[in-house]
C-alpha positions as CSV (number, residue, x, y, z in Angstrom):
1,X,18.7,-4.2,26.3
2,X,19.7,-7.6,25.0
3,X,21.7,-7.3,21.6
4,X,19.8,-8.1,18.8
5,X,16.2,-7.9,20.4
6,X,15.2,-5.1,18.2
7,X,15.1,-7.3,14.7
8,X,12.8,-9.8,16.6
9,X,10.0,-7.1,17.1
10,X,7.1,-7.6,15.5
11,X,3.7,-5.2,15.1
12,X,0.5,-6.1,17.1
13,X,-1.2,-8.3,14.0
14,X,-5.1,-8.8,13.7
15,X,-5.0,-11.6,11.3
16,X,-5.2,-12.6,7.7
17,X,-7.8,-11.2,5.0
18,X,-8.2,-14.1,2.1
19,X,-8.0,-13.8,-1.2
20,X,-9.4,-17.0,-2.0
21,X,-11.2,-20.1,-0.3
22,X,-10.9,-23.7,0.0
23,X,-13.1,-25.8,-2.3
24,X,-14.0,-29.2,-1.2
25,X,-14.7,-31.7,-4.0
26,X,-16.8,-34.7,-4.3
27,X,-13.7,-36.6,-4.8
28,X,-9.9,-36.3,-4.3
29,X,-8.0,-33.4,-2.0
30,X,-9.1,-29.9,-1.4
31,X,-7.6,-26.9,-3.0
32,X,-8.0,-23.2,-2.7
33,X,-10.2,-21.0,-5.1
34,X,-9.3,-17.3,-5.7
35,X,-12.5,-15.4,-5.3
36,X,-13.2,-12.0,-7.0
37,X,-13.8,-10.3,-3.1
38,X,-11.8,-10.2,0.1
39,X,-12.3,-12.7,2.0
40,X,-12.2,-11.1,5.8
41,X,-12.7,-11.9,9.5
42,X,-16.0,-11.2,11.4
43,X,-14.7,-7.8,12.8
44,X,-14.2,-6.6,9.6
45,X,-17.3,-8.5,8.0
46,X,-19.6,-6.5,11.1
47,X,-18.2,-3.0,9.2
48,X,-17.7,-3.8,5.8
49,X,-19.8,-6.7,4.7
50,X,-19.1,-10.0,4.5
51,X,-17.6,-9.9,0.9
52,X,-16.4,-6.2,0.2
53,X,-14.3,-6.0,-3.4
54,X,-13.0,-2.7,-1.6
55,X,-11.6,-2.0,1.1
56,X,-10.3,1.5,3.5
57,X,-6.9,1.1,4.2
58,X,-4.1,3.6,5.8
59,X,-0.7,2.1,5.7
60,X,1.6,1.6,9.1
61,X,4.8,2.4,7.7
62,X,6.2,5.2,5.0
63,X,8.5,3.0,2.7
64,X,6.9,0.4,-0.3
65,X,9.3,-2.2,1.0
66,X,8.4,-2.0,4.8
67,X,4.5,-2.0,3.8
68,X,4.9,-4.7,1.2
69,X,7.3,-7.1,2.8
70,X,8.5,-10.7,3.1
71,X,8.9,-11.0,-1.1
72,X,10.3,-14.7,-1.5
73,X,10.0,-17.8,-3.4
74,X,8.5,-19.9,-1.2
75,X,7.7,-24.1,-1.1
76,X,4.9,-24.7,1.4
77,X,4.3,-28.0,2.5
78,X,0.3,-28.1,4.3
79,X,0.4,-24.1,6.0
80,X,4.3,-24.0,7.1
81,X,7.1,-22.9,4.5
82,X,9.9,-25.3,4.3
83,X,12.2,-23.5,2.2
84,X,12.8,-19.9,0.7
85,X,14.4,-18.0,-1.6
86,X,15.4,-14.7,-3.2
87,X,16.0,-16.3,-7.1
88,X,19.8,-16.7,-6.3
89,X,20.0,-18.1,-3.2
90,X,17.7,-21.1,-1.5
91,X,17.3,-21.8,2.1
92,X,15.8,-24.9,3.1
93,X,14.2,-24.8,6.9
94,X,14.7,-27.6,9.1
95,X,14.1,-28.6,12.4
96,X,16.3,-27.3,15.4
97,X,17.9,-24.7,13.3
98,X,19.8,-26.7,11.0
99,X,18.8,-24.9,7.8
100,X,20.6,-25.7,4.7
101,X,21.3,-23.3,1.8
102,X,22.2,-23.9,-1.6
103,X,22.2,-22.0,-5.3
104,X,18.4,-21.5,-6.4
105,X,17.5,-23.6,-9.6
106,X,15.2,-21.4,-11.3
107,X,16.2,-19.8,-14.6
108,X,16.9,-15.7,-14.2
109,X,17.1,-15.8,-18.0
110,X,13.6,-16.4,-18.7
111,X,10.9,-13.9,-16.9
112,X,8.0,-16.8,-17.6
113,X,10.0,-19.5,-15.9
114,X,8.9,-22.0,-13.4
115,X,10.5,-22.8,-10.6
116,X,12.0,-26.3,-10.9
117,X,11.1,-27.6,-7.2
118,X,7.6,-25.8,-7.4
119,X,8.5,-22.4,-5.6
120,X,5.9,-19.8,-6.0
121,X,6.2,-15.6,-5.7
122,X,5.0,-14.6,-2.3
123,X,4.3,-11.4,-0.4
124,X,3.1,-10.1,2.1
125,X,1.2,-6.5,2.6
126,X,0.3,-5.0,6.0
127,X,-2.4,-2.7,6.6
128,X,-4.5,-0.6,9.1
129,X,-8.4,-1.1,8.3
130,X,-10.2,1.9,9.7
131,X,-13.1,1.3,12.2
132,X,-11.4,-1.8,13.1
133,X,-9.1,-2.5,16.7
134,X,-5.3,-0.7,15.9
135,X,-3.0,-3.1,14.4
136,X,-1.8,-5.2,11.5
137,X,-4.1,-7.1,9.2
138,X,-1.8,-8.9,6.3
139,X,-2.9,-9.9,3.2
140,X,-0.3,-12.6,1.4
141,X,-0.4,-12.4,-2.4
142,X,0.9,-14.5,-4.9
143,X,2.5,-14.2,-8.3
144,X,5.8,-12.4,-9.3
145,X,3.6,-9.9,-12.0
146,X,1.6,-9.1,-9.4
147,X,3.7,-8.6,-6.7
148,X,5.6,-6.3,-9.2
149,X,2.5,-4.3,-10.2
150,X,1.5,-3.8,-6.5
151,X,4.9,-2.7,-5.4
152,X,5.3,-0.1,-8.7
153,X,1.8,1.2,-7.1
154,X,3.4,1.7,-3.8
155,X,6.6,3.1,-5.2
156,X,4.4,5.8,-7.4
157,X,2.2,7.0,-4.5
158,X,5.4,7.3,-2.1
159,X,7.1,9.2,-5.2
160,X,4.2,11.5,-5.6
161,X,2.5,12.1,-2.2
162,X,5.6,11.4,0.3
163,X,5.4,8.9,3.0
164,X,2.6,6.4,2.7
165,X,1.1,7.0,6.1
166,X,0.1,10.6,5.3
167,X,-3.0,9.6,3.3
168,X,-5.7,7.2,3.4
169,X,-6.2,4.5,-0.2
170,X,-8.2,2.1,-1.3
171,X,-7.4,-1.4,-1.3
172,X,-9.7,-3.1,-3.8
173,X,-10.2,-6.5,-6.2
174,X,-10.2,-5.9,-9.8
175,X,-11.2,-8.4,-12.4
176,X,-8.5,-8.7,-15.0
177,X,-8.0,-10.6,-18.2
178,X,-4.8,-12.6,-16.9
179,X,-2.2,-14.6,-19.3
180,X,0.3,-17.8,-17.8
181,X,1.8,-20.7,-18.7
182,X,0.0,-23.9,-18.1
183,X,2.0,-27.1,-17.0
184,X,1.9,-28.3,-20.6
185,X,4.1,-25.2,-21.4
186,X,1.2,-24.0,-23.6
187,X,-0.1,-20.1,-23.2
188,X,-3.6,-19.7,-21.9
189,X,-5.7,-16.9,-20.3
190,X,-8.2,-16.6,-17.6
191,X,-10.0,-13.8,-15.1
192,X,-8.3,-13.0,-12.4
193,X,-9.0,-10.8,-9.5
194,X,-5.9,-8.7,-8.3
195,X,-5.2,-6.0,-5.8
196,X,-5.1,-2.7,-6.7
197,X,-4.5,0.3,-4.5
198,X,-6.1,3.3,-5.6
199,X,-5.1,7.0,-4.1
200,X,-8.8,8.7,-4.0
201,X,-7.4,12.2,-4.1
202,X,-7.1,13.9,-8.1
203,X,-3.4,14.1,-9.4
204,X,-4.7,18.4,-9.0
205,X,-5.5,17.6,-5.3
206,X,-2.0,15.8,-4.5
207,X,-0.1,18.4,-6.3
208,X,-1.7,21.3,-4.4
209,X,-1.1,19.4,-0.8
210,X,2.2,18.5,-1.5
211,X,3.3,22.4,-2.7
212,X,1.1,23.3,0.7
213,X,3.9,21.7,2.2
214,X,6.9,23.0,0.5
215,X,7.8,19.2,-0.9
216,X,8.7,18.1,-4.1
217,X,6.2,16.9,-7.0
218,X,7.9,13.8,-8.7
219,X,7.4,10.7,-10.4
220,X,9.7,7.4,-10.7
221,X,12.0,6.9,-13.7
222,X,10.4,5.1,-16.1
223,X,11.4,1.2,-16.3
224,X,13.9,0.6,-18.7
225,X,12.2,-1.2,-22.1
226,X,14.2,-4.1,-22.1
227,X,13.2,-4.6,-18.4
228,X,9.6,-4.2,-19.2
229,X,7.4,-7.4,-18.6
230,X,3.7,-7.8,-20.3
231,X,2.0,-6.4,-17.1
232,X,-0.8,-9.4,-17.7
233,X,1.6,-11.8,-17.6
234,X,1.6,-13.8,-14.0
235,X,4.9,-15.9,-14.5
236,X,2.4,-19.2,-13.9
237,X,2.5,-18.2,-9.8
238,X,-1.4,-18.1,-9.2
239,X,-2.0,-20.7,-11.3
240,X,-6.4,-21.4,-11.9
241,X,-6.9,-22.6,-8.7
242,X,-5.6,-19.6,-6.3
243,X,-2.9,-21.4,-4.6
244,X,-1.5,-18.4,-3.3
245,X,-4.3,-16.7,-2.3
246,X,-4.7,-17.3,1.5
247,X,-8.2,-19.9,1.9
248,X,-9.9,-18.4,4.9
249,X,-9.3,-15.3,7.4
250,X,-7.9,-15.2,10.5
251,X,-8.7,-13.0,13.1
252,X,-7.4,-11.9,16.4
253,X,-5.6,-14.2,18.5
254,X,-5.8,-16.3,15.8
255,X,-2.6,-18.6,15.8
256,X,-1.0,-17.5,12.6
257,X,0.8,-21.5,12.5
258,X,4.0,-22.8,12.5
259,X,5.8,-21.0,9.6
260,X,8.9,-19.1,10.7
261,X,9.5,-15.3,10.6
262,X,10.9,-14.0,7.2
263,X,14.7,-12.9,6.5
264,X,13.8,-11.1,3.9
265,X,12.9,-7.2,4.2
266,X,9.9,-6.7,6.9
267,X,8.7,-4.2,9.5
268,X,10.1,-6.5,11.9
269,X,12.2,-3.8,13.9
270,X,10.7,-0.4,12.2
271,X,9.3,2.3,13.9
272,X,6.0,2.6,13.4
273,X,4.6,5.6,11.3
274,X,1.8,8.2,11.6
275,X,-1.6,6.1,11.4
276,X,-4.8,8.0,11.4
277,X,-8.0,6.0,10.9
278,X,-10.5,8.5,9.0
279,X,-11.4,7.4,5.8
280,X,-10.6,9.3,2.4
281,X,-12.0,12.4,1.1
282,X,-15.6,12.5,0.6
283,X,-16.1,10.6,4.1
284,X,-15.8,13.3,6.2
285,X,-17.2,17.0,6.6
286,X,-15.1,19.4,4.6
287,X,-14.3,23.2,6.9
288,X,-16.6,25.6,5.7
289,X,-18.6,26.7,2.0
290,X,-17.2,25.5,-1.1
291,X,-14.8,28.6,-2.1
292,X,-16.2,30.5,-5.8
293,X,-14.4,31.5,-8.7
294,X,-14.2,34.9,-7.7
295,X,-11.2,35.4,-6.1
296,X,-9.0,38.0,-4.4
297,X,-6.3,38.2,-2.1
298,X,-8.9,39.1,1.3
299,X,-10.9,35.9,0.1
300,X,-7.5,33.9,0.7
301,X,-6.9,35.3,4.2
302,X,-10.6,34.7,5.0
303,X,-10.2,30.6,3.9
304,X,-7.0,30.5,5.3
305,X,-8.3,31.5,8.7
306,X,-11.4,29.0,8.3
307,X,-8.7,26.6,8.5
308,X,-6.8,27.9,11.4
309,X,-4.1,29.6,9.9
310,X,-3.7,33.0,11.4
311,X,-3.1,36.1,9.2
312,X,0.8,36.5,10.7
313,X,1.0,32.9,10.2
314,X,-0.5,33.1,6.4
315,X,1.6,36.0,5.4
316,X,5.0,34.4,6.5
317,X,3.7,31.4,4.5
318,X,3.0,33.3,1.5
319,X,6.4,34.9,1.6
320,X,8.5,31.8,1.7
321,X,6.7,30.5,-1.0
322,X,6.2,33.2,-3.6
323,X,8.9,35.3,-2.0
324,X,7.1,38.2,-2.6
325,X,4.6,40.1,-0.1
326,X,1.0,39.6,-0.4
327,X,-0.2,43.2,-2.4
328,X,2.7,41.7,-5.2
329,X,1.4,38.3,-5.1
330,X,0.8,37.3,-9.4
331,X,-2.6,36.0,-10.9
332,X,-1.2,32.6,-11.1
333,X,0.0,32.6,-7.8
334,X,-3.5,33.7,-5.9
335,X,-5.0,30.9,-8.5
336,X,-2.7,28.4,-7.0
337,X,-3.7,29.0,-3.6
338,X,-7.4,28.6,-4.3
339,X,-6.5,25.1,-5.4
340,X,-4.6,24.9,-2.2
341,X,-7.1,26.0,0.0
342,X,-10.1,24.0,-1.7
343,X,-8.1,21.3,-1.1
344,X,-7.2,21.3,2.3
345,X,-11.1,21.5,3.2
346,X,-11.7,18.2,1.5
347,X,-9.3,16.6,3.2
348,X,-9.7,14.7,7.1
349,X,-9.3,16.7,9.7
350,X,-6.2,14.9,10.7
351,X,-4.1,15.2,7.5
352,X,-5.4,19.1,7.1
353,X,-3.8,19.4,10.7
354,X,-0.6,17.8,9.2
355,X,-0.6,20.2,6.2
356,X,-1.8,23.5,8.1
357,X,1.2,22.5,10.3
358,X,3.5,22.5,7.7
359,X,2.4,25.5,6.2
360,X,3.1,27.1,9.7
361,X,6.8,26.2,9.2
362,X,7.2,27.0,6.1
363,X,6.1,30.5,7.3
364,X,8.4,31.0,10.2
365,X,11.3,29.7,7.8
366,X,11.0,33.1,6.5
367,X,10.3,35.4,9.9
């Protein structure tokens, strides 16, 4: 294996989806136009229509920072970046490797700051589209607020439901009363359109899969007040005309163009995670009748069986968990595993595998 290969890997990737398109006026230069939809290639288009505000999404790899990656400053000059930077340091890219670096001139102190040399906020967020070929479609967004809002979104669904390959979200546009800073230095505000990912399953739902699994419910820490930024506050990076939001599409094979391959934090080199490609609860058939209100101990065997979890199998579960055997199991306990259980049949049949699994080892934990 040649030293150093493994940081030059790089996942199978589709293309681009838009989040804005290039207008063409009667006079002067063209600019880009964010749009309120996605703005996709044709093999999504032939699934999801040519201008979905919502998309299916499952995400390729567990951590926030893998999935939303390549977060820079970033001068552009026509579709190549000649220069990037981290708000300390500034890399300049030139030809034949000679890259120069230098201190970056924007000012830390003030969170509504401008970049001097007219360096904008950039990402970049990989996902798997269901009903689609397997690999990467990317999706660059612009703006430091909203890079920030996305990324706390990540950070709260990997704190709450584990590794972000393990369910399916939405990824969807979301009109938004949006404040900045126009050139004149003045305050103004205008609609924007930004991504939200949305978990489809009920805060009731998540809590009973992830105690199905023997894993911790928890939440981040709460930001620090005096770190708090006004959350509709974009920092001037996606200024009226959409600059950041890629113009058009690009689909596979589609040569992505001469910009080089980000040093900051990627997937570049990272295993990839569990993908499934079903879509979220609701978009599947659920195992079996919906379970009633009157419940017992046998009516818990019975569901549990449904699902493919054997009676040995249930019992050892039950055990571990409650540590307890089944004739001393409490009210609240048997209540709990109705919630369990109705969950697990409204989930795909590839993540109620993944939990009925767990649950199995959980059990024998205890044998």
């Amino acid at each position: 294996m040649i030293h150093g290969l493994e940081r030059r890997l790089r996942p199978p990737r589709l293309g681009s989806i838009g989040l804005g398109i290039t207008v063409q006026p009667n006079e002067g230069k063209p600019y880009p136009r964010e749009v309120e939809y996605f703005v996709v290639a044709e093999e999504i288009a032939d699934v999801y229509g040519e201008k979905p505000t919502a998309l299916p999404v499952r995400f390729p790899w567990p951590e926030p920072e893998q999935v939303l990656h390549s977060i820079d400053y970033v001068l552009r000059k026509g579709r190549s970046v000649v220069r990037r930077c981290d708000g300390m340091h500034a890399t300049e890219l030139r030809a034949a490797g000679a890259d120069v670096s230098f201190p970056c001139k924007i000012d830390l102190t003030n969170p509504y700051a401008r970049c001097p040399d007219g360096c904008r906020a950039s990402a970049r967020l990989s996902v798997v589209i269901p009903k689609t070929p397997l690999g990467i479609w990317e999706v660059r967004v612009g703006g430091i607020q909203r890079i920030a809002d996305l990324l706390s979104q990540l950070r709260l669904y990997r704190a709450a439901v584990g590794p972000l390959t393990q369910l399916p979200f939405d990824l969807e546009r979301v009109a938004q009363q949006e404040q900045y800073m126009t050139a004149t230095g003045e305050v103004a505000w205008r609609t924007g359109y930004p991504i939200r990912v949305r978990c489809p399953y009920t805060v009731e739902t998540v809590v009973a899969l992830q105690e199905a699994r023997g894993l911790p419910i928890a939440l981040p820490p709460a930001p620090h007040e005096e770190d708090v930024v006004d959350a509709e506050t974009d920092n001037g990076d996606v200024h009226a005309g959409g600059a950041e939001a890629t113009a058009e599409p690009t689909g596979a094979g589609t040569n992505p163009g001469t910009e080089r391959p980000s040093t900051s934090l990627g997937p570049a080199g990272v295993e990839f995670g569990y993908v499934t490609l079903h879509g979220p609860a609701g978009r599947s058939a659920s195992a079996g009748a919906p379970l009633t209100d009157d419940w017992d101990i046998s009516m818990a065997f019975a569901a549990a069986r449904d699902l493919g979890l054997g009676p040995d199998e249930y019992t050892g579960y039950l055990a571990a968990v409650y540590g307890t055997d089944v004739d001393n199991l409490s009210p609240d306990a048997l209540a709990r595993q109705q919630a369990i259980l109705t969950a697990l049949r409204r989930q795909t049949p590839e993540t109620r595998a993944i939990t009925i699994e767990a649950m199995r080892r959980k059990g024998r934990t205890r044998r």
